[in-house]
mmCIF file of the protein (N, C-alpha, C, O) and its ligand, coordinates in Angstrom:
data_MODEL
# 
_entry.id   MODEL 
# 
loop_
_entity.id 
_entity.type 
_entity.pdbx_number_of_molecules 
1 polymer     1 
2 non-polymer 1 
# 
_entity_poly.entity_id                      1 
_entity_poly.type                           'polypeptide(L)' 
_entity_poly.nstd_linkage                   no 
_entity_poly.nstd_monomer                   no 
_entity_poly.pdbx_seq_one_letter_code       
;(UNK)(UNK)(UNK)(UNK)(UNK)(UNK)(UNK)(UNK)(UNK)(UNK)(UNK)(UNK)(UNK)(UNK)(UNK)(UNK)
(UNK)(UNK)(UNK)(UNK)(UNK)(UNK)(UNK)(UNK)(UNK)(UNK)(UNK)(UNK)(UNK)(UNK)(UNK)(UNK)
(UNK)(UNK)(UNK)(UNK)(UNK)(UNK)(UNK)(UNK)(UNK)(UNK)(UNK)(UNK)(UNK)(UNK)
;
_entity_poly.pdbx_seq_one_letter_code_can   XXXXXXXXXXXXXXXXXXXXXXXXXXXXXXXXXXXXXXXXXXXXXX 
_entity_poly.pdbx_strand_id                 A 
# 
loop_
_entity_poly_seq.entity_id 
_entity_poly_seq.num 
_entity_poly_seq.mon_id 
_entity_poly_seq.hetero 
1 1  UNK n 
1 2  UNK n 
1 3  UNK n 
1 4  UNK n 
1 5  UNK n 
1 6  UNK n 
1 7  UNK n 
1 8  UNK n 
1 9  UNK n 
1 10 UNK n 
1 11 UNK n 
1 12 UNK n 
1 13 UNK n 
1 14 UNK n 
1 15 UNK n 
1 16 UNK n 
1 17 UNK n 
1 18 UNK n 
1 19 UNK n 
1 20 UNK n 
1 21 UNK n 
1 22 UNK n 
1 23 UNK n 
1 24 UNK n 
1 25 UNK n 
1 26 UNK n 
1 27 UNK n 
1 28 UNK n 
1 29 UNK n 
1 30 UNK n 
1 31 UNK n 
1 32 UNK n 
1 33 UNK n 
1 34 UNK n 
1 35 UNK n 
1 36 UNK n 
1 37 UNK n 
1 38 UNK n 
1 39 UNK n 
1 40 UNK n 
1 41 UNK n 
1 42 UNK n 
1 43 UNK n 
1 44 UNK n 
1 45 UNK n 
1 46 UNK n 
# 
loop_
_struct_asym.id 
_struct_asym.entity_id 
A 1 
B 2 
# 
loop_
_chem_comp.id 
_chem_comp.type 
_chem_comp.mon_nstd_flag 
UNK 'L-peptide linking' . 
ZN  non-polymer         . 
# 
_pdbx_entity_nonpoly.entity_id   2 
_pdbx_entity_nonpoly.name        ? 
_pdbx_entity_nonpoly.comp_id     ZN 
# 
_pdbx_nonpoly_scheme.asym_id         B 
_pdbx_nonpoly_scheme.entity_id       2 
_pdbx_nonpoly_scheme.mon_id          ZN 
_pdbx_nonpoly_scheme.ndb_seq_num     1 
_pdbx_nonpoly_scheme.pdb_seq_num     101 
_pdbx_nonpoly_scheme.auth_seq_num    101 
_pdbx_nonpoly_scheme.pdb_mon_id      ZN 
_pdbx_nonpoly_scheme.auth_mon_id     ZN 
_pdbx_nonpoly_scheme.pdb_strand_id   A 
_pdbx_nonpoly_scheme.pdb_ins_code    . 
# 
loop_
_atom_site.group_PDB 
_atom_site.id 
_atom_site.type_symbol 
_atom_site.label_atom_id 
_atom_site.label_alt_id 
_atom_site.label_comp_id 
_atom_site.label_asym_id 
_atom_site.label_entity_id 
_atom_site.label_seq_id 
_atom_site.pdbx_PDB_ins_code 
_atom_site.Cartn_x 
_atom_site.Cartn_y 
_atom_site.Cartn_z 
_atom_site.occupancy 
_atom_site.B_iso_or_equiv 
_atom_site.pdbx_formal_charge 
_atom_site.auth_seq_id 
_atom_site.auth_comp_id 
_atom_site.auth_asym_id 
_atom_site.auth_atom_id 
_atom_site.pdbx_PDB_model_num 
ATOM   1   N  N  . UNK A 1 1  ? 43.132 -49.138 -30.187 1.00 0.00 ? 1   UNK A N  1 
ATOM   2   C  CA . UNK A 1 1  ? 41.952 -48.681 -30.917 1.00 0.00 ? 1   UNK A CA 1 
ATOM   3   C  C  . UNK A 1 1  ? 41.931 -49.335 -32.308 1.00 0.00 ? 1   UNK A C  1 
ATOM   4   O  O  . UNK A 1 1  ? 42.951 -49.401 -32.994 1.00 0.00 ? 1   UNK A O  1 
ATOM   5   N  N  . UNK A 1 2  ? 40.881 -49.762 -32.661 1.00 0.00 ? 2   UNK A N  1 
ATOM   6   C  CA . UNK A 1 2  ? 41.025 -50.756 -34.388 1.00 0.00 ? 2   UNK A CA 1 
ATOM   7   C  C  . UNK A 1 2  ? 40.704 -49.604 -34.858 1.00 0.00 ? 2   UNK A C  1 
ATOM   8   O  O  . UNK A 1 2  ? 40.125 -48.606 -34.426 1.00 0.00 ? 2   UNK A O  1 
ATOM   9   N  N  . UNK A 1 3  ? 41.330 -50.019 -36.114 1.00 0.00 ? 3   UNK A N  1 
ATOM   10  C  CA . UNK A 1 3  ? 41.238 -48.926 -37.293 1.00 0.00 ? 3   UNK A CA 1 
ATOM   11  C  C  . UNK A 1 3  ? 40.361 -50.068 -38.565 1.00 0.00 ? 3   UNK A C  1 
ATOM   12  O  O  . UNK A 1 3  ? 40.455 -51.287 -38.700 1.00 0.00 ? 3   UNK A O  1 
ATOM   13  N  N  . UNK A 1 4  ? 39.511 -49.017 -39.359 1.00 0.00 ? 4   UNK A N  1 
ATOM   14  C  CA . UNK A 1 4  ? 38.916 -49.499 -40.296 1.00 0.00 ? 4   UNK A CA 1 
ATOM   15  C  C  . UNK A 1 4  ? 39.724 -50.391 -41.097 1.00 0.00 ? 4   UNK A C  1 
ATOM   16  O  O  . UNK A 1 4  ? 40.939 -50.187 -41.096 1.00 0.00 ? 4   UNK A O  1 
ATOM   17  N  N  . UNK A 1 5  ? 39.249 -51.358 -41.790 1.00 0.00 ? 5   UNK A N  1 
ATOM   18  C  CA . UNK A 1 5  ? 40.174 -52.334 -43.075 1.00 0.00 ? 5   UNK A CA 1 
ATOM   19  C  C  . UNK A 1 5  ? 39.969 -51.384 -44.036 1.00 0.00 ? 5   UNK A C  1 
ATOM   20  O  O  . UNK A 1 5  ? 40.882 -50.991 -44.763 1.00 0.00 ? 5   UNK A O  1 
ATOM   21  N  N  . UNK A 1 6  ? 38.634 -50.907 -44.113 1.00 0.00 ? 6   UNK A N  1 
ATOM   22  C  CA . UNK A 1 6  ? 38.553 -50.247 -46.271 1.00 0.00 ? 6   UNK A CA 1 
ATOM   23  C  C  . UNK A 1 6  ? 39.446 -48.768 -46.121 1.00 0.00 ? 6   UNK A C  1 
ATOM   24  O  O  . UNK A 1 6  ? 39.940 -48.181 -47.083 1.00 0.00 ? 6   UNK A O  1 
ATOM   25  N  N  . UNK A 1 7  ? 39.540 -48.266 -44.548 1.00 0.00 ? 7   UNK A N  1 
ATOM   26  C  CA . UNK A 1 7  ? 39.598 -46.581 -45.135 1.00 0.00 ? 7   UNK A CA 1 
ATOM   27  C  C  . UNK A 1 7  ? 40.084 -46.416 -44.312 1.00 0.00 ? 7   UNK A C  1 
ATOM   28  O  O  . UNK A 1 7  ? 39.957 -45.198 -44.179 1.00 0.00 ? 7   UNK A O  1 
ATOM   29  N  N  . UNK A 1 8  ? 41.034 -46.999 -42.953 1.00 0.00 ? 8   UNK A N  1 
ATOM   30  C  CA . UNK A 1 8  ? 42.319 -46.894 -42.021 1.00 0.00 ? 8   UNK A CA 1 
ATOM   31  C  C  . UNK A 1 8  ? 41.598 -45.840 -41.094 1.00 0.00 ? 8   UNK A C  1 
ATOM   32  O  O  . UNK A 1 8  ? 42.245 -45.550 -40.088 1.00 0.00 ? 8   UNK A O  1 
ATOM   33  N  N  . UNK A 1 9  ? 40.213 -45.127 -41.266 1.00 0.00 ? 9   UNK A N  1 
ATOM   34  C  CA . UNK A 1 9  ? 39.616 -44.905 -39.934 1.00 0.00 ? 9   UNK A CA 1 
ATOM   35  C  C  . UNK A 1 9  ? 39.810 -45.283 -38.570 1.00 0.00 ? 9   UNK A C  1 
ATOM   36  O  O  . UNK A 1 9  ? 39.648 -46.501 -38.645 1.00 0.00 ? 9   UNK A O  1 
ATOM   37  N  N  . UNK A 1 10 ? 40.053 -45.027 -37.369 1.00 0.00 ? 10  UNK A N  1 
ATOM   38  C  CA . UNK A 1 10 ? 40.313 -45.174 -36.335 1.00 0.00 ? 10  UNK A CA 1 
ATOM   39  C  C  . UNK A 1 10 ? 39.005 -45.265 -35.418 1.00 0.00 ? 10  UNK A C  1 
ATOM   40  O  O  . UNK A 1 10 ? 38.488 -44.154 -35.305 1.00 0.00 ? 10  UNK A O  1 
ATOM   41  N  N  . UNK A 1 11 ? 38.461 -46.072 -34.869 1.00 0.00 ? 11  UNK A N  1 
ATOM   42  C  CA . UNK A 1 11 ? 36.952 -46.178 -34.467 1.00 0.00 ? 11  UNK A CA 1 
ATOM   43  C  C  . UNK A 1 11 ? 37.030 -46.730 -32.917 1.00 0.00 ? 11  UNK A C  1 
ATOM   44  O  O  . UNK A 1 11 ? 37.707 -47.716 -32.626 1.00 0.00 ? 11  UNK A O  1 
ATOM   45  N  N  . UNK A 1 12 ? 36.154 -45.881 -31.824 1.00 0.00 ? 12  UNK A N  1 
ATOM   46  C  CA . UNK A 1 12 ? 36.994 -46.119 -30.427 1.00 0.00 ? 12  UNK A CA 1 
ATOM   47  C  C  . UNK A 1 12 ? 36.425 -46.891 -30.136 1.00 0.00 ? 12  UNK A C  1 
ATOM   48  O  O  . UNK A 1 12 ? 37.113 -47.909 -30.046 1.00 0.00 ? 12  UNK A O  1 
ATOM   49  N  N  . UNK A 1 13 ? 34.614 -47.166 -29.705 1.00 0.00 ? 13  UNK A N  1 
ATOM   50  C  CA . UNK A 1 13 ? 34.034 -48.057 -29.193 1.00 0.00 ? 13  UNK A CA 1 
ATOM   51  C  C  . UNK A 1 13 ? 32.976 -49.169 -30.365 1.00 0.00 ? 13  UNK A C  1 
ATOM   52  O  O  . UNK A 1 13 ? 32.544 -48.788 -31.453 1.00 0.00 ? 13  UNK A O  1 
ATOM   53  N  N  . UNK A 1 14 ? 32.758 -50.570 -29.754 1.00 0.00 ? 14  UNK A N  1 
ATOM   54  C  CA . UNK A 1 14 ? 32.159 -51.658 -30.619 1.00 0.00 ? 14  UNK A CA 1 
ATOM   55  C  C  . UNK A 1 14 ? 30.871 -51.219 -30.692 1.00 0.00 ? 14  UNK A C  1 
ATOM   56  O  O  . UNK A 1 14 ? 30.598 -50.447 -29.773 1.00 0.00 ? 14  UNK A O  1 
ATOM   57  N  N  . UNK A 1 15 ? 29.979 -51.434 -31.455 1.00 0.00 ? 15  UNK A N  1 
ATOM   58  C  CA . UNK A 1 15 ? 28.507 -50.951 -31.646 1.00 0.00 ? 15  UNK A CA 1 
ATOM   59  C  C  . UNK A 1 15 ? 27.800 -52.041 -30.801 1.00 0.00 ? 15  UNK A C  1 
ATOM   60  O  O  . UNK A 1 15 ? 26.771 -51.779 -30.178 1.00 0.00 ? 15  UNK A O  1 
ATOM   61  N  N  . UNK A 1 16 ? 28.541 -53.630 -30.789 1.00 0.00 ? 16  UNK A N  1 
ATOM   62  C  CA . UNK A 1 16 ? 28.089 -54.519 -30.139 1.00 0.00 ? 16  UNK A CA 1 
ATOM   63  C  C  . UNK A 1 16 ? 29.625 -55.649 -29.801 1.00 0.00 ? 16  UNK A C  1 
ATOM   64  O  O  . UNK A 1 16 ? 30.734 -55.715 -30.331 1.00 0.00 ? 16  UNK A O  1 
ATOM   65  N  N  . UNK A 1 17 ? 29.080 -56.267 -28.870 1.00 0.00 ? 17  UNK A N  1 
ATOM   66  C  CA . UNK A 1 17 ? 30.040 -57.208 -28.670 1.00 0.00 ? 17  UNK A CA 1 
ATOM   67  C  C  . UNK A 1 17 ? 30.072 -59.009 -28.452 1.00 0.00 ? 17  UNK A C  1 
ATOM   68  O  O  . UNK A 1 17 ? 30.072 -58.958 -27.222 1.00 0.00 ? 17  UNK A O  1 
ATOM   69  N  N  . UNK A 1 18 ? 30.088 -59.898 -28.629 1.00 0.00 ? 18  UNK A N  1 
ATOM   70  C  CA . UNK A 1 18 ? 30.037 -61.491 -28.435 1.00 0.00 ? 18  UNK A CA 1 
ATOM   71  C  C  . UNK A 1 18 ? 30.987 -61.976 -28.106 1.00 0.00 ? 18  UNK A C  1 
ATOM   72  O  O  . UNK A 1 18 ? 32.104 -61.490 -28.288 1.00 0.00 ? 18  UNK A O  1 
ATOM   73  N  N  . UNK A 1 19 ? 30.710 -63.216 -27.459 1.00 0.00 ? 19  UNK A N  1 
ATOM   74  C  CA . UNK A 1 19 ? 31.713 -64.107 -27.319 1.00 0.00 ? 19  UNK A CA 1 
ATOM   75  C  C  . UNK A 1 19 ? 31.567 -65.138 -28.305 1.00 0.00 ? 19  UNK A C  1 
ATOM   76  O  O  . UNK A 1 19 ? 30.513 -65.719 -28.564 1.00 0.00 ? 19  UNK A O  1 
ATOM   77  N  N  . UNK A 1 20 ? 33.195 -65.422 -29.087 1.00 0.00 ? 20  UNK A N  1 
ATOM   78  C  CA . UNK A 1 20 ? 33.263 -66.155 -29.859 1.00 0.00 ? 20  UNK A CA 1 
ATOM   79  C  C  . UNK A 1 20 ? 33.663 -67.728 -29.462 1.00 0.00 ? 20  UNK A C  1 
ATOM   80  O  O  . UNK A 1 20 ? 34.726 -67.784 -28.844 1.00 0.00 ? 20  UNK A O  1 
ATOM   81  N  N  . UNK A 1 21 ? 33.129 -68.792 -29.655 1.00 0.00 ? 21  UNK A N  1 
ATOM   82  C  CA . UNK A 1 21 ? 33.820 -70.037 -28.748 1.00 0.00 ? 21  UNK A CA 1 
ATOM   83  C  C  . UNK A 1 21 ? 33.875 -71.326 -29.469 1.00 0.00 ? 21  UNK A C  1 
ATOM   84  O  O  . UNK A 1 21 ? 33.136 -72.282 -29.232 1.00 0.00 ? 21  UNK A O  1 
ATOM   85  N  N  . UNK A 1 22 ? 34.960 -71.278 -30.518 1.00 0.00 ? 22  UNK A N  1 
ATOM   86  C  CA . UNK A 1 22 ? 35.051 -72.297 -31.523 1.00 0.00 ? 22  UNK A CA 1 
ATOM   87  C  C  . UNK A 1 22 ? 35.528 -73.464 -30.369 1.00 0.00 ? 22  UNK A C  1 
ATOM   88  O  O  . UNK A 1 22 ? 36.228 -73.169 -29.400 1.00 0.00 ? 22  UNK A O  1 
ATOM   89  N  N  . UNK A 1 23 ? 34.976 -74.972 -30.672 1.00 0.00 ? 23  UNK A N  1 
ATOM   90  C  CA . UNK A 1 23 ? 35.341 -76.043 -30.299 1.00 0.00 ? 23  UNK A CA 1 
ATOM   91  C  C  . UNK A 1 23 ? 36.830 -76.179 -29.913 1.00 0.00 ? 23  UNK A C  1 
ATOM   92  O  O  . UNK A 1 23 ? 37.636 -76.368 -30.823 1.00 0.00 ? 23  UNK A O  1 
ATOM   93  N  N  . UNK A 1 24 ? 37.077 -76.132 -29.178 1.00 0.00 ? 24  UNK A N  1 
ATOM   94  C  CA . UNK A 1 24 ? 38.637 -76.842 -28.352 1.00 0.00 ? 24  UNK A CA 1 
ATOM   95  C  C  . UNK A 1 24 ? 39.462 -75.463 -28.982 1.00 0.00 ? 24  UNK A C  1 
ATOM   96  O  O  . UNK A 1 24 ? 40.482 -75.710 -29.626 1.00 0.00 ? 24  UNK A O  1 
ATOM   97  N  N  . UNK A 1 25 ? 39.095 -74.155 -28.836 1.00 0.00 ? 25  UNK A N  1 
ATOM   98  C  CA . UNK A 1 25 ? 39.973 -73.524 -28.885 1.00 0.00 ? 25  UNK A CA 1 
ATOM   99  C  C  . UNK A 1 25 ? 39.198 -72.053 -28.250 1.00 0.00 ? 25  UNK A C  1 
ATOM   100 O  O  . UNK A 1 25 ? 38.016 -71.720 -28.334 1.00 0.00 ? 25  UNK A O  1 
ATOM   101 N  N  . UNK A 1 26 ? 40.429 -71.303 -27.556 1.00 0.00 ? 26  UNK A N  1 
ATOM   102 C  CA . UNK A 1 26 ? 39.949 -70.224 -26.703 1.00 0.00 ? 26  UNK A CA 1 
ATOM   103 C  C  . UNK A 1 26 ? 38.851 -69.308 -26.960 1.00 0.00 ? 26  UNK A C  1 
ATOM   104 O  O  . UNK A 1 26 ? 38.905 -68.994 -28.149 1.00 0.00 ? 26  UNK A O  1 
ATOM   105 N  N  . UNK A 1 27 ? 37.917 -68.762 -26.397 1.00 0.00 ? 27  UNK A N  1 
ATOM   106 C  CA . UNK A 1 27 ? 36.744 -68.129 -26.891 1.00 0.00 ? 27  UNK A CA 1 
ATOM   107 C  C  . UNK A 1 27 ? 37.669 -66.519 -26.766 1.00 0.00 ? 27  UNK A C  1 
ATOM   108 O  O  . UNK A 1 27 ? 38.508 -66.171 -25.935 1.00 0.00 ? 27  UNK A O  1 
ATOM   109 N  N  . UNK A 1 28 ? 37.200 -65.915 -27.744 1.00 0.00 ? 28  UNK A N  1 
ATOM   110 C  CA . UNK A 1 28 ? 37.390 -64.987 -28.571 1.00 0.00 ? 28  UNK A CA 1 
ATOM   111 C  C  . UNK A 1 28 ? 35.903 -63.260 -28.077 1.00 0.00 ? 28  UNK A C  1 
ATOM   112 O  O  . UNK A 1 28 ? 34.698 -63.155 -28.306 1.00 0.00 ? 28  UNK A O  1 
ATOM   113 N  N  . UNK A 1 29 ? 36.635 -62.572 -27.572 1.00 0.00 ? 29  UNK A N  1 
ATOM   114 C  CA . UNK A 1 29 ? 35.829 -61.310 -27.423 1.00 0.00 ? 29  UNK A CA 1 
ATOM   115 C  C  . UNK A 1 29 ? 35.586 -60.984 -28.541 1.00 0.00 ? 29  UNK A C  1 
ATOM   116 O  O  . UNK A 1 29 ? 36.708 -61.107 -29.034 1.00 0.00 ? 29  UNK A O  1 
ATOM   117 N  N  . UNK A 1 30 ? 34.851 -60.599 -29.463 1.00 0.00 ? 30  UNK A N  1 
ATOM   118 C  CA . UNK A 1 30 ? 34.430 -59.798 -30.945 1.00 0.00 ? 30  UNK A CA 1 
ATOM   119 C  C  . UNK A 1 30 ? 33.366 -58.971 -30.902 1.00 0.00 ? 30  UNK A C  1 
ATOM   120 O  O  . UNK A 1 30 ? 32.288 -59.297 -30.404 1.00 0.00 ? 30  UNK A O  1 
ATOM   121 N  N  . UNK A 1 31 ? 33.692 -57.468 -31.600 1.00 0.00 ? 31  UNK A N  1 
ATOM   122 C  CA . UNK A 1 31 ? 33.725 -56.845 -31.327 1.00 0.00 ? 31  UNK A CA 1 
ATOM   123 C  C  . UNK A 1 31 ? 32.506 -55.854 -33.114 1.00 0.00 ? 31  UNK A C  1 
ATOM   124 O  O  . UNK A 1 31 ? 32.762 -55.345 -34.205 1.00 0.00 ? 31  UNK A O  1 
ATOM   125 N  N  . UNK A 1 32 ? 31.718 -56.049 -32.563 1.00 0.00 ? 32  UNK A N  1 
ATOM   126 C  CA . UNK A 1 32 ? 31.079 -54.975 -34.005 1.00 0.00 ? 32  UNK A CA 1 
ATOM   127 C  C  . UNK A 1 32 ? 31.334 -53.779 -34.561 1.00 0.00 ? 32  UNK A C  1 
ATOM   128 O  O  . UNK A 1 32 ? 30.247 -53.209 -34.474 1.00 0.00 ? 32  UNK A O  1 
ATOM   129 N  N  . UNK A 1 33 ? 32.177 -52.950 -35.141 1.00 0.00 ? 33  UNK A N  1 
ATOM   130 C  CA . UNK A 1 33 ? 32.817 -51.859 -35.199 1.00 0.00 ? 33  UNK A CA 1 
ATOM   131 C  C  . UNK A 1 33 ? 31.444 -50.893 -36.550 1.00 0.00 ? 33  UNK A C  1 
ATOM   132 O  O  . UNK A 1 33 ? 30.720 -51.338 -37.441 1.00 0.00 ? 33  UNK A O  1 
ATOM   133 N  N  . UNK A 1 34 ? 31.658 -49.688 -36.083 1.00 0.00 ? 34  UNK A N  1 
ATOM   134 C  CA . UNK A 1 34 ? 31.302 -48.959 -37.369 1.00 0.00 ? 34  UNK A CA 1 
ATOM   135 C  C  . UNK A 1 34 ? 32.265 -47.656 -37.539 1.00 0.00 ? 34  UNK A C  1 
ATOM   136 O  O  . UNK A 1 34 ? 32.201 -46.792 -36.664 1.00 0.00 ? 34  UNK A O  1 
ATOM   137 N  N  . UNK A 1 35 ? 32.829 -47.549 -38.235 1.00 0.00 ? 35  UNK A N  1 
ATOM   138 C  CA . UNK A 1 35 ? 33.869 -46.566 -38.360 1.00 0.00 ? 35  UNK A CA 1 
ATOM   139 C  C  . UNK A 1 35 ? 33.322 -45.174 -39.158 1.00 0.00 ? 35  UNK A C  1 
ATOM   140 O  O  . UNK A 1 35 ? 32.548 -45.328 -40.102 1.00 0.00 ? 35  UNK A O  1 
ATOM   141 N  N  . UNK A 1 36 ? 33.751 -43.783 -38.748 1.00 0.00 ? 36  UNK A N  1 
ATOM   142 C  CA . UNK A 1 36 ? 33.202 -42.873 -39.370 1.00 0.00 ? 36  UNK A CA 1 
ATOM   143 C  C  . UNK A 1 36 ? 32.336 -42.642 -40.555 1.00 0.00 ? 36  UNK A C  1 
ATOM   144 O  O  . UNK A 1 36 ? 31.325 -42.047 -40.929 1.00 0.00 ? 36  UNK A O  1 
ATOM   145 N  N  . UNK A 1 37 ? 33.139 -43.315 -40.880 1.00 0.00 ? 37  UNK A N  1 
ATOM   146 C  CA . UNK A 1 37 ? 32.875 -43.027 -42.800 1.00 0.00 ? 37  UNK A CA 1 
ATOM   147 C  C  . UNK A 1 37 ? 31.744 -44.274 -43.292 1.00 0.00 ? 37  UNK A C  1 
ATOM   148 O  O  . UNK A 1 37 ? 31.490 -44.432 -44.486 1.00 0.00 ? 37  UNK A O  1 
ATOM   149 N  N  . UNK A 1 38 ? 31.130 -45.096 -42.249 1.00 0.00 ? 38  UNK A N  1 
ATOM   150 C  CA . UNK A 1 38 ? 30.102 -46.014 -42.404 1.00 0.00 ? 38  UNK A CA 1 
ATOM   151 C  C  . UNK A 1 38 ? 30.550 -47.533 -42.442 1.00 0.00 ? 38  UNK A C  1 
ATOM   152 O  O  . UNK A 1 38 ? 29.843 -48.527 -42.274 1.00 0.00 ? 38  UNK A O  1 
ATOM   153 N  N  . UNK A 1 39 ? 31.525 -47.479 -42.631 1.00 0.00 ? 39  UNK A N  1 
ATOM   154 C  CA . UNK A 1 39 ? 32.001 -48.928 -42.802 1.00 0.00 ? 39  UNK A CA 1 
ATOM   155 C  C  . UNK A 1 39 ? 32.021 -49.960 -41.587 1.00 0.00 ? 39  UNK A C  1 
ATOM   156 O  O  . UNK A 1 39 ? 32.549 -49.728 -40.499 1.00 0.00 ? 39  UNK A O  1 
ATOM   157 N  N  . UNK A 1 40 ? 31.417 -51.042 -41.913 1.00 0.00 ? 40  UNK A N  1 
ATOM   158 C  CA . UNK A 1 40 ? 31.441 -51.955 -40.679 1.00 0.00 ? 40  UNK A CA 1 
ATOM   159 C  C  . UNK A 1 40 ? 32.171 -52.578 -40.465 1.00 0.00 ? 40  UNK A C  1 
ATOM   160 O  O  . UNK A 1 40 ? 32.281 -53.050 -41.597 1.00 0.00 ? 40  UNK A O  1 
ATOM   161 N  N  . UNK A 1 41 ? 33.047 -53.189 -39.785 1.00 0.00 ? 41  UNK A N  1 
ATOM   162 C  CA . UNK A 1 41 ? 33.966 -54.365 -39.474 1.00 0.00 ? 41  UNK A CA 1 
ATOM   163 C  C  . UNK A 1 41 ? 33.822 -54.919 -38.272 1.00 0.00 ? 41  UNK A C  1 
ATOM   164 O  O  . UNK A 1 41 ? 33.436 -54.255 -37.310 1.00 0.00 ? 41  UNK A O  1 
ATOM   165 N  N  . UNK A 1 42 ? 34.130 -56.257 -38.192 1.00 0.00 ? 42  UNK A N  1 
ATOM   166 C  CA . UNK A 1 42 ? 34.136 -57.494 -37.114 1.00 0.00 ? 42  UNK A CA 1 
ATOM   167 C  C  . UNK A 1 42 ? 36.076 -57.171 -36.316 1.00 0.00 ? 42  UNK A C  1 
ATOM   168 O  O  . UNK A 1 42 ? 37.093 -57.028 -36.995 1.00 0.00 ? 42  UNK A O  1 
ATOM   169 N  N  . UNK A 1 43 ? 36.032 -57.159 -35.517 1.00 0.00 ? 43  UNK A N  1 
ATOM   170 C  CA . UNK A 1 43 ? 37.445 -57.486 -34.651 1.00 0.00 ? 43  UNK A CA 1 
ATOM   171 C  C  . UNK A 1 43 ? 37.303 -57.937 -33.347 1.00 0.00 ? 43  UNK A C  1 
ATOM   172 O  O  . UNK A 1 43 ? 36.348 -57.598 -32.648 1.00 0.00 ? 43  UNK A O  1 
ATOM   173 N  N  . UNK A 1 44 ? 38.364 -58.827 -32.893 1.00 0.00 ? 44  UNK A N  1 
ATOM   174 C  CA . UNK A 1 44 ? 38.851 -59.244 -32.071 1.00 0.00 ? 44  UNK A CA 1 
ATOM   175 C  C  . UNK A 1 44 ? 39.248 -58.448 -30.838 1.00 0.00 ? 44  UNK A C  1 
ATOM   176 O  O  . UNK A 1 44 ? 40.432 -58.141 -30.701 1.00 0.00 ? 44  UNK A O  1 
ATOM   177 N  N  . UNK A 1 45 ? 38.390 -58.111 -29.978 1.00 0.00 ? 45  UNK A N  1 
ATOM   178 C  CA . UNK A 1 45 ? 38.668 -57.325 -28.316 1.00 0.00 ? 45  UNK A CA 1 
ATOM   179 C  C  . UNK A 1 45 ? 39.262 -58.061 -27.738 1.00 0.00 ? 45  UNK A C  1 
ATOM   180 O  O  . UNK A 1 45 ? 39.343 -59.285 -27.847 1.00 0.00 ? 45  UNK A O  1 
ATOM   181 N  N  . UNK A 1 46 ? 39.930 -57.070 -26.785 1.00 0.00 ? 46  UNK A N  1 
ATOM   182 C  CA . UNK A 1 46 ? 40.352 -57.947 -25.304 1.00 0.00 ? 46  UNK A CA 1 
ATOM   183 C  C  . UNK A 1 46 ? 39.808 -57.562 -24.108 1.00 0.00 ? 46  UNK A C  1 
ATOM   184 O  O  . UNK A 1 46 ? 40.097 -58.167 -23.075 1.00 0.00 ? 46  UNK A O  1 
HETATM 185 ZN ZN . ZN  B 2 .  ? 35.910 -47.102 -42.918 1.00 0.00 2 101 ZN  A ZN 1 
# 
């Protein structure tokens, strides 16, 4: 489960999700988070 960066919130599901696919290197699940307390963050799913 990711936890917030600003406020160590624990946040279960992504609000949205993409595939990330930088040139010659593995594409990347990412993951739109909003954590309780409002804060948004980007992370890395599997
Ligand atoms: Zn937060």
């Amino acid at each position: 489960m990711p936890t917030c960066p600003k406020c160590g919130q624990q946040t279960d599901k992504p609000i949205k999700t993409w595939v990330l696919a930088p040139k010659g290197k593995k594409p990347l699940n990412i993951g739109l988070f909003k954590c309780p307390n409002g804060h948004y963050f980007r992370k890395a799913v599997i």
